[in-house]
Phi, psi and omega in degrees: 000116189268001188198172176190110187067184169294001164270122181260129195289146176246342151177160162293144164278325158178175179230147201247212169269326175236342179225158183248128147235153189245116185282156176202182175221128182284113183275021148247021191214150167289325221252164225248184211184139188245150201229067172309070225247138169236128196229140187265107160335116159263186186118160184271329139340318211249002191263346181285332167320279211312285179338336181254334160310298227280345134353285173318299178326314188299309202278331184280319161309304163311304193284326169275351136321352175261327202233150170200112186215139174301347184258006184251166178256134179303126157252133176264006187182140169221111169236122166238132189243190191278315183258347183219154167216094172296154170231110171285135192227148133004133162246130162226149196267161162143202193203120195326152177278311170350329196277350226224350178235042149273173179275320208276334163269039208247134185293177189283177186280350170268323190301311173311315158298323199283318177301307188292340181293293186328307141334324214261292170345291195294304217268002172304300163276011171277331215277344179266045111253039166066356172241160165225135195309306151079004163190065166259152175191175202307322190294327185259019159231110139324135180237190166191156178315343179258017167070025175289112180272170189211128141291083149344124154066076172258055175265007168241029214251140184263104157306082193296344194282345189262135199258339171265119187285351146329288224273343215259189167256039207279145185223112169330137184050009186276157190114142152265106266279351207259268184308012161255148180306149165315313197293305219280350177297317178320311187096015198273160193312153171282132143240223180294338196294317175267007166274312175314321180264066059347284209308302217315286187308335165293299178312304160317316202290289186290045114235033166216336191088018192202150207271189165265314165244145133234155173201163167307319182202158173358313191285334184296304197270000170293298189272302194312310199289350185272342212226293212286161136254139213286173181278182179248120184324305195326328203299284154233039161218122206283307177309327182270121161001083175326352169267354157295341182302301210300344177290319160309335187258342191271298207293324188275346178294130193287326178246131196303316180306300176322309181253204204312131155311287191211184198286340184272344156293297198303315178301326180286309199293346210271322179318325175296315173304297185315312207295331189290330187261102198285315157172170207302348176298035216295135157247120152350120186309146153273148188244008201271005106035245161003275191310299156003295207271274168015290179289348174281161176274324183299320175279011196278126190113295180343133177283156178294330183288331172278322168285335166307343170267008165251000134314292201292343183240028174239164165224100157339108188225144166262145188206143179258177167325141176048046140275115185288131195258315192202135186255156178274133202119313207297155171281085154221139164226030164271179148194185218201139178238147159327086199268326163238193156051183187248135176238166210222119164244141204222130193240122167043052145086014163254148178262166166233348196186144180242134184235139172259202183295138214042013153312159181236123158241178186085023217264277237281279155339278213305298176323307190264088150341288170301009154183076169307087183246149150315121198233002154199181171258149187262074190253114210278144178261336185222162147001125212207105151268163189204106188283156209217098194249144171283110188281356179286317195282336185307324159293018172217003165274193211257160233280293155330305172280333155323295194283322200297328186281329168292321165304328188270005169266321168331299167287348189271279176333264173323356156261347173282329187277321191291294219280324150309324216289306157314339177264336159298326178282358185264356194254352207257170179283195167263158203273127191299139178295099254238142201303314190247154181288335204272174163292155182272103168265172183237111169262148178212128187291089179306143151290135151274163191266148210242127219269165185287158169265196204263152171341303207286303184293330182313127188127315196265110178193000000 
């Protein structure tokens, strides 16, 4: 495509599910422009679709014309045609925050307040211009290495000066479901309110590398944002501040009354917190851990954001030869896996079993909870690394990290019991001999159910 309109393309910029951008040059402008372009399908299949693009199209063209803010992107021309409709914009350089909410990419923690304040700003001043934003995440804010923001696509945006939703832009289901708010999943009226709590989950996202609710699919994650309350960041990145919980938990509140007023409240609290972060020298996490955990077998399934809270609820210990780990007998109910060397587990002053690398011991004591006991002794044979997990912080870890260790000690148990089970039968007589080979079924047979008599017949005997 060598144009568009009176812009002439110099190449794409990306492609989206419905839309293309474009770098171009504006012959009424010196600075180069980005080009959002869309062409509408025909067929009747396809026109409720179209009506609704060109809808979005309409309302983001309207809402920029409303806004002129330095954190929001400029818009300069909005044309909507019969088969296409582009929207000309700001070209701005920089990169999507999506990019920034992983744990192992995660930015340093004053650059993430400083983003998030500017933010807090910006949806502040859209919102004293009648609009709300109704779908921010990471993907629609733009950064740059100076940390200049830019707020993205109000092509979903609620036009509060409009009283009718006929009249308004409002559309049933729009937004993204990880990031809306209880009201708006609801359908309930909209304000300023529900942008904030967007944002509150952008801000989570860039300071865990994880989201707040997760579920397996959509409906899960429907009732946690309606119901549950999120874990606290503090929780699972040891570097953020308690005092980001409180910003987190005001901003994430399910009842409106509660939470954040507007963006310049939320923006005072983020600020208080920045002055609290002495400093600014950010050093890169070690992962080398990390990697570690990674090779075990035991950690396999773990998401990388969960083994960083299982860094955050352990204590690494070097422990030397012919050390006792655990005595049999003892009232404890922690445990711990073998990250490096070999221990000797041992019964009434025998042994039974040598455990290695990524072994778990102390499984047992810890399941049975109602009489937490030892139920052998532990003596390390060479040199010991020993991940150690503090079962008080585990019991307080997020939901996800929590079930992954109980399933994977549930099972660590049931292969230990069953591989008893194979050492014992070698010891044992032989097994009585059953007359028939086959299994015992159980068939089982419906009653029929006896139809009512008729209406008319009721009574009569």
């Amino acid at each position: 495509m060598d144009s568009i309109g009176k812009y002439r393309v110099v190449r794409e910029l990306g492609k989206g599910a419905t839309a293309t951008v474009y770098l171009a040059e504006d012959p009424d402008r010196p600075e180069p422009v980005a080009i959002k372009l869309v062409r509408f399908k025909g067929g009747a299949d396809e026109a409720q679709w179209t009506r609704r693009l060109k809808k979005l199209f309409a309302t983001e063209g309207a809402m920029a014309r409303k806004l002129d803010h330095p954190n929001i992107i400029r818009i300069h021309d909005t044309v909507l045609e019969e088969e296409q409709a582009y929207i000309v914009m700001e070209y701005v350089t920089g990169r999507e925050l999506s990019s920034f909410c992983t744990f192992e990419k995660l930015l340093p923690l004053h650059r993430v307040v400083g983003i998030v304040f500017k933010c807090c700003l910006a949806l502040d001043y859209a919102f004293k211009q009648g609009v709300i934003h109704r779908d921010i995440k990471p993907a629609n804010i733009v950064v740059d290495d100076e940390d200049n923001v830019k707020i993205m696509d109000f092509g979903l945006a609620l036009n509060t000066a409009k009283k009718s939703e006929s009249d308004s832009t409002f559309i049933m289901g729009v937004g993204s479901p990880a990031y809306m708010s209880p009201e708006q999943i609801k359908g309930y009226p909209l304000n300023q309110k529900t942008d904030l709590y967007s944002l509150g989950v952008v801000l989570f996202h860039l300071l865990t590398g994880r989201l707040p609710f997760r579920a397996a699919n959509t409906a899960q994650l429907v009732y946690k944002i309606v119901n549950a309350d999120p874990p606290m960041p503090s929780q699972i990145n040891p570097n953020v501040p308690v005092a980001m919980d409180n910003i987190i938990r005001r901003a994430l509140e399910k009842d409106l009354y509660s939470r954040y007023r507007n963006g310049a409240e939320m923006a005072q609290d983020l600020s208080s917190v920045r002055y609290q972060i002495v400093d600014d020298n950010w050093v890169a996490l070690d992962t080398s851990r990390l990697e570690i955990l990674k090779r075990l077998e035991f950690f396999q399934g773990f998401e990388e954001v969960e083994l960083w809270e299982v860094l955050r609820i352990s204590t690494w210990r070097q422990i030397a030869p012919d050390t006792l780990l655990m005595r049999e007998g003892a009232e404890e109910a922690g445990f711990g896996i073998l990250i490096e060397g070999e221990v000797e587990v041992s019964v009434d002053d025998r042994a039974i079993c040598r455990l290695g690398v990524g072994e778990v011991v102390g499984e047992m004591a810890y399941l049975n909870q109602d009489a937490p006991r030892r139920c052998a002794t532990v003596v390390t044979l060479t040199s010991v690394t020993y991940l150690d997990i503090n079962t008080a912080a585990l019991a307080l870890a997020t939901e996800e990290c929590f079930q992954r260790f109980q399933k994977k000690l549930v099972a660590t148990a049931i292969r230990r019991l069953a591989a008893a089970d194979h050492s014992l039968a070698s010891h044992g007589e032989a097994a009585h001999k059953p007359v028939s080979e086959d299994t015992l079924e159980i068939e089982l047979e419906l009653e029929p159910i006896e139809e009512p008599p008729p209406a008319g017949e009721a009574g009569k005997s």
